[in-house]
N, C-alpha and C positions, 0 to 999 in steps of 0.2 A: 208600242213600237216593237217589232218584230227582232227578233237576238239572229245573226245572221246563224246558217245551219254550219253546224263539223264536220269538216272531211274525215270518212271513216278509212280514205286511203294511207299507206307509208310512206313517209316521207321519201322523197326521189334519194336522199343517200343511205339510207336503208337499201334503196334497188343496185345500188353500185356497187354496195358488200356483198350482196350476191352474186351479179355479174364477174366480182374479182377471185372469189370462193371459188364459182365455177370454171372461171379459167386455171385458177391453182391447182385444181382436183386434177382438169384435164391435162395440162400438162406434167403434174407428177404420175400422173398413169402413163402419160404416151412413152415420158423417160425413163420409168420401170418397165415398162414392154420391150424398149430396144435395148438396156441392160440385160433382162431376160433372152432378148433374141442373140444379143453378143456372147452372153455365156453357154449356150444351145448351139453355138455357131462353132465356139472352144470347145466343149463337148464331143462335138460331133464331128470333130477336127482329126480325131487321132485316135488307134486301136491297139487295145495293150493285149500281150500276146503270152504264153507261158511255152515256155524251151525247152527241153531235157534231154540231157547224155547220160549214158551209163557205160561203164567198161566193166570187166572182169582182172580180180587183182587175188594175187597169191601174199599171204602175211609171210614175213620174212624175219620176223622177229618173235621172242615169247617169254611171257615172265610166268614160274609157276609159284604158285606160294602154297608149303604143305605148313602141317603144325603138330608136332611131338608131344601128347599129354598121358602126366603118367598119374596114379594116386597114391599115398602109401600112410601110413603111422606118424610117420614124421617125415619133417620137412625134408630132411637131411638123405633121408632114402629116397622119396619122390623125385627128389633132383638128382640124385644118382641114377636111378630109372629113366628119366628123359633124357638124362646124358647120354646113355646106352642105344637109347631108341633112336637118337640124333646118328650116333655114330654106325648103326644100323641102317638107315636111311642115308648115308651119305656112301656109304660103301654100296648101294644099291645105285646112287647114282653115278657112280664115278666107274665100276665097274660096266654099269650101263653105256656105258661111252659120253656122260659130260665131265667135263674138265673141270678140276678143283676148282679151280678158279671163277670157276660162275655159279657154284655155290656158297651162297650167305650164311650164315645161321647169327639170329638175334640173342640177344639176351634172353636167360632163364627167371622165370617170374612164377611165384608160388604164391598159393593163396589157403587159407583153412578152409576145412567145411563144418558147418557149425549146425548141431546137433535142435531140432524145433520140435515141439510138441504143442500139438491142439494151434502151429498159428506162430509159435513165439519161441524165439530162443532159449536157449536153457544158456546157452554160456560153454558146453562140453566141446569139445573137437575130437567130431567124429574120425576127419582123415586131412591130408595134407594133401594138395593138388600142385603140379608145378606143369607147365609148357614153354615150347621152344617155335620159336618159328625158322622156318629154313626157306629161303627164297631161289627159285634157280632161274639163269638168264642165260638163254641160249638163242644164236641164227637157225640152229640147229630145229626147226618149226617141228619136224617129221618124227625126229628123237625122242624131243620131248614126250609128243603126243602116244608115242608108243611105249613110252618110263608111265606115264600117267592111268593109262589103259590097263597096264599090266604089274601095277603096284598089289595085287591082292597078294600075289606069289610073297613079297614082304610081309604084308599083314598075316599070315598063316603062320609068321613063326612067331608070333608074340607081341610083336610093338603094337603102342596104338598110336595111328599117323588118321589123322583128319588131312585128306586129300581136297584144296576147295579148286583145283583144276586149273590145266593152263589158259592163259590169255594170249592170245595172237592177236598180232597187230602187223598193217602195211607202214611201209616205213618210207615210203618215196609217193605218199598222199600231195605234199607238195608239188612235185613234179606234174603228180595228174592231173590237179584243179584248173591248173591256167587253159590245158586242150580240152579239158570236159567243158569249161566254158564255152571255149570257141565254137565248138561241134553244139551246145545249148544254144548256142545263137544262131547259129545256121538255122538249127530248127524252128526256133521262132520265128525267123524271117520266113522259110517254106510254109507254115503256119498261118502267118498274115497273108501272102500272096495266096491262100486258099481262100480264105476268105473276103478279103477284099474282091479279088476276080468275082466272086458267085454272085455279087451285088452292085457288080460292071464301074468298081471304083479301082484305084492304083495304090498300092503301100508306097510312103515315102520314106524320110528321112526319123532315125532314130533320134527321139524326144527323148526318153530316159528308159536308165536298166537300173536292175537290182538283183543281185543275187541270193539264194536262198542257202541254209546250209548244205553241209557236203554229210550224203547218208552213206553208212556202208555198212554194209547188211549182210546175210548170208547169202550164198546163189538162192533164187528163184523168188528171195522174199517180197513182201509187199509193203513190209514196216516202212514208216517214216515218221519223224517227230518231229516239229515247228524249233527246237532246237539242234537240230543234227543229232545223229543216231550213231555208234560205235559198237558195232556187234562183235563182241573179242574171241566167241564161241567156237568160232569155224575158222580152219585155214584158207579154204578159195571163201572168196567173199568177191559181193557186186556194189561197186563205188557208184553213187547217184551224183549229179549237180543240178539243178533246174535253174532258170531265169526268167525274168518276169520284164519284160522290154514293149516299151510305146512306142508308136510307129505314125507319124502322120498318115494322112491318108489323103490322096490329090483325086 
């Protein structure tokens, strides 16, 4: 008697886990495509634009800081010495036309210089060094700059003054930021309406701003730093702002 024959086919529910695979595949693809399409839709939604103003600004304010250093045998003269040089240098400035008054002078501080051979101390003290610092703070931008320029005519008679130079600084920066803004934003908008027209679309409605910091530099420079820049070197100076503003787009 004959053994009937084996279906070599799968089982009909075998075909159904296929059938369901396949629709699972297809529909997680079709709703990744239209996540895809909604996020391409948000993309393409809005144009971010970058702004900048700059003015022209005069520093109004200035701090100079010099430094009195003398050497001598001992301590005791060294610091008589820089006292001298200090009272030398203030007479320079106060004759100069700044006022007692806006000049500092810090404490005196001495130190040994100690005697090396081959590398290595010996332990002897060769000489005794003391300094002074003297700070002056003047509105007076133009004064300064010309006490600081014309400090050799002191140094010729004796003292030793380390000159490390005035710092100017704008003093009504607050004032400017808010209209550098304004005038950044204009720009940005003039900006987007360039570009949007060339590609026969509309700028709309401001999505988000951000500011960047506020550069000031000297006239004609090109410096900028990702932190804000502070150029103290120069009396005229050029105040930067930029803005960095999204714009839908209809």
């Amino acid at each position: 008697m004959n053994e009937p024959m084996k279906s070599n086919r799968p089982p009909i529910k075998f075909y159904g886990l296929i059938i369901s695979a396949l629709i699972l595949a297809l529909g997680t693809g079709y709703g990744l495509s239209l996540v895809g399409q909604g996020l391409a839709a948000r993309a393409g939604n809005s144009v971010t634009v970058t702004g900048q103003a700059r003015t022209s600004a005069i520093a109004d304010n200035s701090v100079w800081t010099l430094n009195a250093q003398e050497s001598s045998q001992s301590a005791a003269s060294a610091v008589t010495k820089v006292e001298k040089s200090v009272a030398a240098l203030t007479k320079y400035l106060v004759s100069g036309g700044i006022p007692a008054a806006g000049i500092q002078s810090g404490g005196v501080n001495t130190n040994a210089i100690y005697e090396y051979v081959n590398g290595n101390q010996t332990g002897r003290v060769l000489s005794y060094q003391a300094n002074q610092s003297v700070t002056v703070r003047s509105k007076d931008v133009n004064l300064v700059n010309s006490l600081s320029n014309g400090i050799g005519t002191l140094l010729q008679t004796g003292v030793n003054i380390n000159n490390y130079g005035p710092q100017f600084y704008v003093s009504n920066l607050s004032d400017l930021r808010p209209k550098l803004l304004a005038e950044a934003m204009v720009d940005a908008k003039a900006r987007g309406i360039s570009m949007t027209k060339a590609v026969g679309s509309k700028l709309g409605a401001v999505v988000a701003v951000s500011s960047g910091p506020v550069q000031v530099t000297s006239p004609d420079s090109v410096d900028a730093s990702a932190g804000g820049m502070y150029d103290t070197s120069t009396i005229p100076k050029t105040v930067t702002v930029t803005v960095s503003v999204s714009f839908k787009v209809n």
